[in-house]
C-alpha positions, -999 to +999 in steps of 0.1 A: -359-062+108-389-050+088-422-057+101-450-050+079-482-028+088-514-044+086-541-026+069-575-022+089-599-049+081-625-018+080-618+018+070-625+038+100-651+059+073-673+026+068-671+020+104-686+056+111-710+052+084-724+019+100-728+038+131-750+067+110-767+044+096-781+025+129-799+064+137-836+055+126-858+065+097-879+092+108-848+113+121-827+105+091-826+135+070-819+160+107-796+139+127-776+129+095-770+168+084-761+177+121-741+149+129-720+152+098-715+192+099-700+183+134-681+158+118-664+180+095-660+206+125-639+183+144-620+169+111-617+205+093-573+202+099-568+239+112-533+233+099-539+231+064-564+261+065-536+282+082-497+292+070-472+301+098-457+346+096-428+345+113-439+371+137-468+345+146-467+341+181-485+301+185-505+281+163-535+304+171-533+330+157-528+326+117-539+338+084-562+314+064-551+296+028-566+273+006-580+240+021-570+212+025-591+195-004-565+217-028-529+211-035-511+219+002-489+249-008-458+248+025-453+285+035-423+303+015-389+300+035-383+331+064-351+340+061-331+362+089-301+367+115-285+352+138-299+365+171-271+376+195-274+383+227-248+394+263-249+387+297-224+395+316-220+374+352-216+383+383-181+387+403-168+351+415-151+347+449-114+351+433-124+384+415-137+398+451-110+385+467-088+404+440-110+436+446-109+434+406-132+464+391-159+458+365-146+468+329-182+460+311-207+486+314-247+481+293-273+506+285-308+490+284-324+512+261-302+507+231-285+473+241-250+491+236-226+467+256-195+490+265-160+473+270-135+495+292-098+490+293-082+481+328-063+506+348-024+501+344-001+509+369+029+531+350+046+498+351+024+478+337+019+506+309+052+503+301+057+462+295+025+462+276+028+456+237-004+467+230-030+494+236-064+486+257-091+507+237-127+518+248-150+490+225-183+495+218-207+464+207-245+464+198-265+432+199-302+425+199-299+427+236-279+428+267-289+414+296-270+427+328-264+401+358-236+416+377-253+438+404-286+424+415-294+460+430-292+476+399-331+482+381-321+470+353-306+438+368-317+405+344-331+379+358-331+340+346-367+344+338-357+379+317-336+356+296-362+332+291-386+362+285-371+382+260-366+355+238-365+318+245-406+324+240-399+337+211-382+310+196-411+283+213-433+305+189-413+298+164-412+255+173-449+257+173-450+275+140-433+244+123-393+260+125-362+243+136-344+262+165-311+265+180-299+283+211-265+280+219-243+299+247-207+311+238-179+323+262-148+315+283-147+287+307-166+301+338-185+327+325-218+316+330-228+296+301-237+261+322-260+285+343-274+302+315-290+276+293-294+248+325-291+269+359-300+254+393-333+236+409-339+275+423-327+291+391-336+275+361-321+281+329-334+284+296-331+248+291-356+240+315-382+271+313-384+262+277-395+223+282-416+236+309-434+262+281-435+237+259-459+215+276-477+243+292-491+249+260-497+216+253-518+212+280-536+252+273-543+239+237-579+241+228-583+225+196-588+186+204-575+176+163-543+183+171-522+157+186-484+163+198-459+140+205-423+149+220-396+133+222-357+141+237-318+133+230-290+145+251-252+140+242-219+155+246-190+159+221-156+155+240-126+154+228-144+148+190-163+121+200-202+120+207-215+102+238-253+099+247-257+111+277-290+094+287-277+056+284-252+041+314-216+050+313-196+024+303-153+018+305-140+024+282-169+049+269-190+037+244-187+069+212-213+069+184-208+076+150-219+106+129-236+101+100-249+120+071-287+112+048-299+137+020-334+132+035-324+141+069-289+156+068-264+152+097-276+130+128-261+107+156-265+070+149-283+047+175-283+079+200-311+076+226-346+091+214-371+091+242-408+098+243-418+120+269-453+131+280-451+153+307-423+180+318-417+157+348-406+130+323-375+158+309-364+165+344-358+131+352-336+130+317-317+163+320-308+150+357-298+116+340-275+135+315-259+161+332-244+136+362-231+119+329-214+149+316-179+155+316-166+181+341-137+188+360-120+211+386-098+242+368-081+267+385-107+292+362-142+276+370-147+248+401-171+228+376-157+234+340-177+216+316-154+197+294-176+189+263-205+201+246-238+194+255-263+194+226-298+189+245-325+184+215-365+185+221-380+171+185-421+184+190-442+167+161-480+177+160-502+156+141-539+167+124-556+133+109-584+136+086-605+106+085-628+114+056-594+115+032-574+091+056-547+116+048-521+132+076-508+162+081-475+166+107-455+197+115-420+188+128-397+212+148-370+205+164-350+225+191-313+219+198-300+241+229-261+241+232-241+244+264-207+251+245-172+240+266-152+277+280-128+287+258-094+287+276-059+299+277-039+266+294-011+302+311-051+308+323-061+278+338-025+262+347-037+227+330-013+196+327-023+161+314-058+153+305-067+187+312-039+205+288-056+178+260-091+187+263-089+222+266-070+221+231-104+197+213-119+225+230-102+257+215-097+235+183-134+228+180-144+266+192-119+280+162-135+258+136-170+275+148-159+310+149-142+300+107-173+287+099-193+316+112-165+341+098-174+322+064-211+324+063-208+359+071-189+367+047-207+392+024-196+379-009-203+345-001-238+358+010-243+379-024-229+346-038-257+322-026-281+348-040-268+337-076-284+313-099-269+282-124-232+284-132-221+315-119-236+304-083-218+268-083-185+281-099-189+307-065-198+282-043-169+258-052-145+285-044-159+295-010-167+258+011-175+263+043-157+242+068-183+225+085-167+187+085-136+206+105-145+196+136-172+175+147-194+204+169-196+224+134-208+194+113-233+185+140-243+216+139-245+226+102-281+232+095-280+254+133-257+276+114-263+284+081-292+261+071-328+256+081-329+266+114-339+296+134-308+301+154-300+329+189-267+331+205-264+339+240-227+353+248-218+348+280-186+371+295-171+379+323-171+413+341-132+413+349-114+400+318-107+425+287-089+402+267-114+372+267-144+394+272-133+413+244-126+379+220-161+365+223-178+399+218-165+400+188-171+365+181-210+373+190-206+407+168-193+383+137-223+358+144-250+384+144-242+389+104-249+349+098-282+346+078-302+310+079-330+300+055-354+286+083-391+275+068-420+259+080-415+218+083-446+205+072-457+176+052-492+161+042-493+126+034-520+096+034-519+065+052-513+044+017-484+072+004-468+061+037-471+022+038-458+024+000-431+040+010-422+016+037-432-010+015-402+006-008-376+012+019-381-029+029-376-036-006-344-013-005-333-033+028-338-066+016-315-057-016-285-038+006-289-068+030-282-093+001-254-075-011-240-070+027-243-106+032-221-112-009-195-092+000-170-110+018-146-104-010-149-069-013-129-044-001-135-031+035-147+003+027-172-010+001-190-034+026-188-006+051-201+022+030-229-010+020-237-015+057-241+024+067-264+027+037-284-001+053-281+012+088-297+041+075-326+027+055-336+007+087-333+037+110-360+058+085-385+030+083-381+024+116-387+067+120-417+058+094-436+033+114-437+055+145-453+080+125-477+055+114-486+044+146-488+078+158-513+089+128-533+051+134-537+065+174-553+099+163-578+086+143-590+060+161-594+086+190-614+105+169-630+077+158-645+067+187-657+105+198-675+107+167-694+073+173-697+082+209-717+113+202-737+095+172-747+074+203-757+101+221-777+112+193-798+078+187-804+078+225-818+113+224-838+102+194-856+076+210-859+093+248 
């Protein structure tokens, strides 16, 4: 239920201008000027004085704009690709055993990956139906894993490097993210984004970075809070992987707000503090994941894991009581294989979910084939009419499957977003499939911009005030409608559901704002203390 904020009984301003006013007489006119320029030092908000470039690389190094006294002006949207990127994996025992030869050659120097057709026996040649070609790819970059003595051999931390910093840039600058790894089932995905406790994948190097700088950040105004989700989808249905299993699984529903678009309801939202804190929670959620034995990969993920790091910083100003909070969130995808079931000989359970698998996989590569599409991209560059008469014709099929309408704004909304196409060294046909899967995505352009907001304490608790208003009324009409049908009370109930949930998302922030001021409070009167003591010493 809705619990109401409490005002202070004292504005935190009064309270510092009590303590400015204890200094004594003969001092007045000095300490006052000092104390208060170093007031507004420590209360200037760097993040309304600065607007984020997208080839920023942190929050320190910006171009100035207006103040924050004038209207807050967001910076314009940064539109771009898809980033795509290869890395091909190493041979696995059966492939040794099989003395199978390496059909995937890269150069470093222009990212070219090279596909090579297999060697035929005359035989072979001769039952064939089709004809094995020389293909020729290039991506943003190609990372080659297969022969550690080679120079240009790629490392887990080259991944990482070239451009999962990058995108931590571009979380600190105020943009959603998305990394997500493509490929057949045991080509390396699983290692790529989460790796081993010697190896770590980009998953953990990036929640590592991300409180590294945390912890490296200079400027004592700016407050961060982080928080994490982890769930799967299997078999079309979402499970959090951070609470207790339960039999028969517990599955949560997916739901849909024009303030925050497409999100899990009730999914588990912890706070973390400390890089230790996500270890413990990855470790939590991947024993919960689905995986299973397949005659292709020993531990085949079944599902898709969708690990999400939501990084908020906060700036308060106390003179104004106003707030200003930069939101980014980063969602990094651990896609299921793609599989063939003549591949991976699977019966039973196995046979079904590696059809929600290659059903959910084909609804992603249609929706990417449809926002790469270039007349549906000249399209959204239209205007009134013409634009929606275009648009009408050419939906993209998001609500297909639930991976693609989970991840809808990953794809072709506001987010930054970097596939990583993992393939295997041996395979032509599948290796050949998902490079030009990754070719297709590389054409996809998102409309990332900066996620930014100023807003005062009393903007805030008015709004509550008006969402508890909201509650009360949908609560009432819950409550009358025992004669309605079924849908209309449901469609009643998930509107309330979802008023609660933003309040309740309100009030954190609220607290969260509340906390940095009074921190700042209590500096500022510390070093007026210091100042009276200095006076009269």
């Amino acid at each position: 239920m809705y619990t109401h904020l409490r005002l202070r009984s004292k504005h935190p301003l009064d309270e510092l201008c009590d303590a400015f006013n204890a200094i004594t007489v003969d001092y007045t006119t000095g300490l006052k000027a000092d104390a208060m320029a170093h007031h507004r030092a420590l209360t200037t908000p760097d993040l309304a004085h600065y607007h984020s470039t997208a080839s920023a690389p942190s929050l320190r190094s910006r171009e100035p704009i207006a103040a924050m006294d004038r209207p807050f002006t967001p910076p314009d949207s940064d539109g771009g690709n898809v980033k795509v990127v290869v890395r091909v994996r190493k041979f696995v025992k059966r492939e040794t055993d099989k003395q199978s030869p390496c059909l995937v050659e890269m150069n470093a120097q222009t990212n070219e990956t090279i596909l090579h057709p297999p060697e035929l026996t005359p035989g072979e040649e001769k039952s064939q139906k089709k004809q094995y070609e020389e293909k020729r790819f290039t991506f943003d970059k190609s990372f080659w894993s297969h022969n550690e003595q080679d120079a240009h051999y790629a490392q887990q931390h080259d991944i990482y490097a070239s451009f999962g910093e990058e995108f931590l840039d571009h979380n600190f600058d105020g943009y959603h993210t998305c990394i997500f790894a493509y490929g057949q089932t045991g080509s390396g995905k699983s290692y790529t984004m989460m790796g081993t406790p010697d190896q770590p994948g980009l998953i953990p190097r990036t929640c590592r970075g991300l409180f590294e700088r945390i912890e490296a950040e200079q400027n004592s105004s700016i407050t961060y809070n982080v928080h994490v989700s982890y769930f799967e989808i299997y078999n079309e249905h979402v499970k959090d992987l951070l609470t207790k299993g339960t039999n028969p699984p517990t599955y949560l529903k997916i739901r849909e707000s024009p303030s925050d678009g497409v999100y899990v309801q009730t999914l588990t939202d912890e706070s973390v503090k400390c890089y230790e804190d996500i270890e413990r929670l990855m470790k939590t959620g991947d024993m919960n994941r689905t995986t299973a034995s397949t005659k292709m990969n020993d531990t085949s993920s079944r599902s898709h894991a969708v690990f999400t790091l939501t990084l908020k910083q906060i700036q308060h100003d106390i003179a104004t009581d106003s707030t200003i909070e930069r939101l980014a969130r980063m969602r990094l995808v651990d896609l299921a294989g793609s599989e063939r079931a003549n591949r991976t000989e699977a019966t039973g359970q196995r046979l079904r979910e590696g059809g929600n698998i290659n059903q959910s996989l084909t609804t992603l590569g249609r929706v990417i084939a449809a926002l790469a599409d270039p007349k549906r991209q000249r399209a959204s560059r239209l205007t009134g009419t013409q634009n929606q008469t275009k648009r009408r014709a050419e939906v993209v099929p998001y609500r297909d499957s639930v991976l693609t309408w989970l991840l809808k704004d990953s794809l072709g909304g506001n987010s930054k977003t970097a596939m990583v196409a993992c393939i295997s060294p041996t395979d032509y046909d599948e290796t050949l499939g998902t490079l030009r899967y990754a070719d297709q995505a590389k054409r996809v352009r998102t409309r990332a911009h900066v996620n930014q907001d100023a807003v005062t304490t009393a903007e805030r608790e008015a709004e509550i005030a008006r969402m508890a208003e909201t509650i009360r009324a949908l609560t009432l009409s819950v409550n009358a409608a025992t004669t309605r049908k079924r849908d209309e009370v449901e469609r009643a109930r998930d509107e309330l559901e979802d008023y609660q949930r933003q309040v309740g998302l309100m009030q954190r922030a609220m607290e969260e704002s509340r906390a940095v001021s009074e921190v700042k409070i209590r500096a500022l009167v510390g070093e007026v203390e210091e100042l009276r003591a200095g006076n009269w010493g």
